[in-house]
N, C-alpha and C positions, 0 to 999 in steps of 0.2 A: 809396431807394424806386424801384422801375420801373413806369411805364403806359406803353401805346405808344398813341399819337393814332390817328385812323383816318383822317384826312385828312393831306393832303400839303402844305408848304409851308416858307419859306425862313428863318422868324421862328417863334418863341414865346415864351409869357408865361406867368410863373406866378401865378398866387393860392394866396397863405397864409392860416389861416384863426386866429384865435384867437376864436373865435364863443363856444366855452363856457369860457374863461378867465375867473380872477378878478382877474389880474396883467396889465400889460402883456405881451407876449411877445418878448423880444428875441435877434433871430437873427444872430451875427456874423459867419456867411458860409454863402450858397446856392449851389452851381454845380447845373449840366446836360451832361450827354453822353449821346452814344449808347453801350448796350452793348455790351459785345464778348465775354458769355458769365459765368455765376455771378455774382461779386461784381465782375468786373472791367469799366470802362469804356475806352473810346477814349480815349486822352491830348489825340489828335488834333484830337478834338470836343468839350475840356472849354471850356464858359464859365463866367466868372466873371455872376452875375446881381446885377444893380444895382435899385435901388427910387428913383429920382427921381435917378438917379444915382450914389446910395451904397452902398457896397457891405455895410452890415449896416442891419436896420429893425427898428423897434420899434411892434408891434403895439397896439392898444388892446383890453379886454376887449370880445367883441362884433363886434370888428371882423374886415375884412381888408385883404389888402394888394394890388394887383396889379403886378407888376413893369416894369420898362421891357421893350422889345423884347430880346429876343437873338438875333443871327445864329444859329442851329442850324439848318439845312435837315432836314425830316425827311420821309419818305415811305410814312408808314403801316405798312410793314412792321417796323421796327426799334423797340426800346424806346427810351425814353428815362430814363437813370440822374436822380432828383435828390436832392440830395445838404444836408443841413441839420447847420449847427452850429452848439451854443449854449454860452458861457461859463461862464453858469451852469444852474441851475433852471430848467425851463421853467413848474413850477404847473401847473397842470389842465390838461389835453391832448384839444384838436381833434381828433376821428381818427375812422376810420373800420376797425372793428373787422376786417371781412373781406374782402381785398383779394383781388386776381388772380394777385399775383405775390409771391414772398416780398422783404421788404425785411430787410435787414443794420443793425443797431447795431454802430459800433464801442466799442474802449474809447474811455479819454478821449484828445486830442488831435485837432485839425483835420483831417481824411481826406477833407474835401471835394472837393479835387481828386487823392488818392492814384487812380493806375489800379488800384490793387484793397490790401484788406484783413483781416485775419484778424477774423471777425464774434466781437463776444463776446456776441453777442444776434441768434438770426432768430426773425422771426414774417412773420404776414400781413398785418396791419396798415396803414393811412396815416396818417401823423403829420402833421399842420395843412396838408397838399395838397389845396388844394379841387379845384383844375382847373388842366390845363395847356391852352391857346390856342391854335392855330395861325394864322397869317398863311394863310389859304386862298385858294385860285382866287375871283375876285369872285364867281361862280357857285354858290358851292359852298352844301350845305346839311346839316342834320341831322337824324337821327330819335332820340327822345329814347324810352331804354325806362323806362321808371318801372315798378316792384314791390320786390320784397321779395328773401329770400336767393336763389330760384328765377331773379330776372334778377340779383343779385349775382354768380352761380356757384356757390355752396354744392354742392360733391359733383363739381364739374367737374376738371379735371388741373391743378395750381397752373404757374404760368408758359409756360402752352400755350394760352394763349388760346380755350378749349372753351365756352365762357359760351354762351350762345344770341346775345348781343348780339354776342358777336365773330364768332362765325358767321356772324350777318347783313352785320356787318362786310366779311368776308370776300369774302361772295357778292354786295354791291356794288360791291365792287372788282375783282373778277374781270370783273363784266359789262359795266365801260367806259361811255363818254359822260362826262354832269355828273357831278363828284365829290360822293358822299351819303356823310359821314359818321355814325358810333352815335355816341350819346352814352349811357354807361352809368351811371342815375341809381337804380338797384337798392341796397337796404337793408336786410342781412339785418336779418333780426326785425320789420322794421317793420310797421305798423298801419294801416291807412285813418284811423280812427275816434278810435282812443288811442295819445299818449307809450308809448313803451315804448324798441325798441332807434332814439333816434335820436326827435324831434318825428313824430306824424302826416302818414299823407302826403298828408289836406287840409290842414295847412300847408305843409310843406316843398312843397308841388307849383311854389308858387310861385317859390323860391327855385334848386329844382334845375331846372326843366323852363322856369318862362313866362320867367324873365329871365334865358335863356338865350340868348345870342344867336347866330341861325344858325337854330334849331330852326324847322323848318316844319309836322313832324307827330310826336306823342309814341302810343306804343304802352301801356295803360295794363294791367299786369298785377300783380294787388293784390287782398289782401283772405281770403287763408286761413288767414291771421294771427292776423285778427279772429275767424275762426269759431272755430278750433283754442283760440282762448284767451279765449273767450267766457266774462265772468263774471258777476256779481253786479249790480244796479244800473245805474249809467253805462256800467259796463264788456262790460255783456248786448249781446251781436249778435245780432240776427236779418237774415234776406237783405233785407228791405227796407230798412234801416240804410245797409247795404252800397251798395244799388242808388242810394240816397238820396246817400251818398258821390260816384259814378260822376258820376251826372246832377250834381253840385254841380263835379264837375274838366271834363267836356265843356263845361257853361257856360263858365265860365273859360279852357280853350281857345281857344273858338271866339270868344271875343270878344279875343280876341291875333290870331286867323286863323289859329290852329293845325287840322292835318285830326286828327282824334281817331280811336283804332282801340281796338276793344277787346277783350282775349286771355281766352280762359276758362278758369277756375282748373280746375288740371289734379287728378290720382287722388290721395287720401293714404291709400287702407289698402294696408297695415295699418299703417301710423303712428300713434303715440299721438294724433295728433288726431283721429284715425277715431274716429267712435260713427254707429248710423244719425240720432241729431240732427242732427248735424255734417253728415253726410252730404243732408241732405234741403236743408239750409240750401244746400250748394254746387252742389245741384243747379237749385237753384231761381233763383240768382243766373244760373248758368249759361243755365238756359232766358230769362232776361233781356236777357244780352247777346246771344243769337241773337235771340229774336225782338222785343225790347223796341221798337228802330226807333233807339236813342240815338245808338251809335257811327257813325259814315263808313263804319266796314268792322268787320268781325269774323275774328279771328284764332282759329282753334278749336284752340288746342294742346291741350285734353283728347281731340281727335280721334287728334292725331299721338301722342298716348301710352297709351293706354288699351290694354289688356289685352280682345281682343276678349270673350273667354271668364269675363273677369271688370271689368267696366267701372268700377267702382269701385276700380280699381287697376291702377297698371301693372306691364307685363310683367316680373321678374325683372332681367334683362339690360339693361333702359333706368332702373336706380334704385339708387342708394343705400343708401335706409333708407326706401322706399315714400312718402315727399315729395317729395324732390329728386330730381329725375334726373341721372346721369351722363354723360360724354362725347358715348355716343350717341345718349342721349336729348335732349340739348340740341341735337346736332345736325338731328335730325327737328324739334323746336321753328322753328327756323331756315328749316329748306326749308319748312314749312307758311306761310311769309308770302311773300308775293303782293309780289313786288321791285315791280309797278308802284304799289305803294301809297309809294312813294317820290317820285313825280312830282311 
């Protein structure tokens, strides 16, 4: 598997995650290196990763693991390979369906530390990777994007880092001084309100964003999920639901000392979630987070996308499949935030 950190520093640490396991999870060797292109890593820069020492660890259901330190210096620009083997069966599997970068299954045998292998399985996927840690500048700090497939990347260029997050990524590092790193805490499918792909994200907010350590302000983009698949009963959304959500994750923020920002759900027709119901709902939510007074600052990416000539949809050329945006829409996502909102 590859993610590349956004911060720069001389150590890191992994967490494994066996959160939705029924089994123990026992893993008999983890390495880390930087890539050197496809499937192959630096020999150079392989570690062996240790958990309290040892060099395989056995997860509890529920649980996770965080690893000791490893020497691997990394400087934001380069990936980082990690690399997981198990003896046997792993049972129900931690993961994270839709990643940034494509990750390699080999066949059977230890390939942990091979500098490269014939894949007999790629997907996109994270397999029990919750986060990888950096040893950063005492200084250093993070903005946490919280939504759905839209901050995941869904529709972005796989191992090209084109996400809105990594963009922003980008254009803090470009700009120098204190080092700001993204934290990218995006979940395709996910829900404000309802379980679906992944817990709620007034639960998980806690999990991914407040005890997060580093994070000083989280950008909060979320919630077209809920309209788009507004049902029956519990499952009914309406925009005050939604708003009701927001106002319940800025409390919780703000009392961490998190500065809270909030992005306004961008065009989905003609996307199957388009109906003008749909429609009035996001628009309403929207007229919220502008003028409601909730958030610290207001991120208008439905401004940086929208189809002058048709506003309920973006342009052709910045979309997908008229939800998601591509390359360059995600790139406009990006420049539309205001870098001093990092301070």
């Amino acid at each position: 598997m590859f993610v590349r950190p956004t911060l720069a520093g001389p150590r890191v640490r992994l967490v494994l995650s066996n959160q939705y396991g029924l089994e123990p999870l026992r893993l008999e060797s983890v390495h880390v290196a930087l890539r050197a292109g496809a499937v192959a890593i630096d020999p150079a820069t392989d570690r062996e990763v240790r958990f309290g020492g040892v060099a395989s660890v056995s997860i509890p259901p529920e649980r996770t693991a965080t690893s000791d330190a490893v020497a691997l210096a990394v400087d934001g620009q380069r990936e980082v390979a990690v690399s997981l083997y198990f003896l046997e069966r792993s049972g129900a599997i931690s993961w994270h369906l839709q990643g940034a970068h494509h990750t390699f299954v080999s066949a059977a045998g230890n390939q942990t530390a091979a500098r490269t292998f014939e894949p007999a399985l790629t997907t996109r996927s994270l397999y029990f990777l919750t986060a990888l840690h950096v040893d950063a500048a005492a200084d250093a700090t993070l903005v946490a994007a919280f939504g759905d497939s839209i901050t995941d990347g869904a529709g972005a260029t796989v191992d090209q880092e084109r996400s809105w997050p990594a963009r922003l990524a980008q254009r803090l590092a470009a700009r120098g001084g204190k080092p700001v790193g993204v934290l990218n805490a995006g979940l395709s499918g996910n829900r404000l309100l309802n379980d679906d792909y992944g817990p709620r994200g007034l639960q998980r907010f806690e999990r991914d964003v407040l005890a997060q350590r580093g994070v000083v302000a989280v950008i909060i983009l979320e919630g077209i999920n809920d309209i788009g698949r507004s049902g029956q009963g519990s499952q009914q959304v309406d925009a005050a639901r939604i708003i009701g959500a927001y106002q319940q994750l800025i409390q919780r923020a703000r009392a961490k000392g998190l500065k809270v920002y909030g992005g306004t759900l961008t065009p989905m027709s003609p996307h199957a979630y388009f109906t003008p119901e749909n429609e009035a709902k996001r628009e309403a939510v929207n007229q919220w987070i502008r003028g409601g007074g909730g958030f610290d600052a207001v991120i208008d990416f439905e401004a940086a996308l929208r189809d002058p000539a048709t506003p309920d949809a973006m342009p052709p050329e910045l979309t997908v499949d008229g939800l998601h945006p591509n390359d360059l829409g995600y790139e406009r996502m990006a420049n539309a935030i205001d870098l001093h909102l990092s301070e």
